[in-house]
C-alpha positions, 0 to 999 in steps of 0.5 A, a space after each residue: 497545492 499542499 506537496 513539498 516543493 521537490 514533488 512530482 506528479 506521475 502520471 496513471 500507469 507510469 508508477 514502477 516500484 523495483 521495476 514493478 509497474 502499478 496502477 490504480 485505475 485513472 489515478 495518478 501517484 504524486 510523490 512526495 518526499 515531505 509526506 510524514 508517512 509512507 503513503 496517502 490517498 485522497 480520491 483519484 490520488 496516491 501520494 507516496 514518501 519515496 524517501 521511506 518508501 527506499 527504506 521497505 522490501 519490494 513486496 511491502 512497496 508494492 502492499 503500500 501503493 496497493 492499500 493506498 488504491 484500495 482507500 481509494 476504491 473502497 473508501 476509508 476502511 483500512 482493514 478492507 484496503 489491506 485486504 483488497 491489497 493482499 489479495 491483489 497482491 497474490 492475484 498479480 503474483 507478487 505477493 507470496 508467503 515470504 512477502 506477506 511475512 515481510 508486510 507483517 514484520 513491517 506492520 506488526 510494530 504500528 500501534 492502533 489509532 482511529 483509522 487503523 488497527 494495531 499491527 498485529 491484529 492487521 497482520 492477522 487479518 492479512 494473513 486470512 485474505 492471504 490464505 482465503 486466496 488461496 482457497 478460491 
């Protein structure tokens, strides 16, 4: 009911992001060109700014989405859905070391607020998921 008036609904396991399919359970991604960031999640629900979203890498499009479902399936801990991305991310093969890279470039400028960390310290927890991955 909140969505810009250009937003669409699609539906779960239709989403492709450079040609990369994503899912989320049963949940739907609205997209939502207004949305003053490049992703929200509400329960059962992505929302994605397809206008900044054109302006990221792939392999930060995809962490993007893959936080969002990470809110969604582990509640409102950001650095646990960065994590939950990260690894999914590296499980699924699109997330390599150039593409963490990428997410950490992109996430390194943000300052930290009441739900998130700032960037660098983010980063540097990604990064362990990435290489606990590896480990496993």
């Amino acid at each position: 009911a909140q969505a810009g008036g250009d937003a669409r609904l699609v539906p779960a396991g239709e989403l492709k992001l450079d040609g990369v399919k994503m899912t989320c359970g049963s949940s739907p991604t609205i997209l939502d060109q207004q949305l003053p960031d490049y992703q929200g999640a509400l329960p059962s629900l992505i929302i994605l700014n397809p206008r900044l979203m054109a302006r990221v890498d792939t392999a930060v499009k995809l962490w993007i989405y893959t936080m969002g479902c990470g809110l969604q399936s582990g509640g409102p801990d950001t650095a646990a859905a960065d994590c939950f991305a990260v690894k999914r991310g590296r499980r699924q093969g699109w997330l390599t070391e150039k593409g963490m890279n990428e997410v950490c470039d992109f996430i390194s400028r943000a300052e930290g607020d009441a739900a998130h960390q700032p960037g660098p310290v983010r980063c540097r927890n990604m990064r362990q998921c990435f290489a606990d991955m590896a480990s496993e």
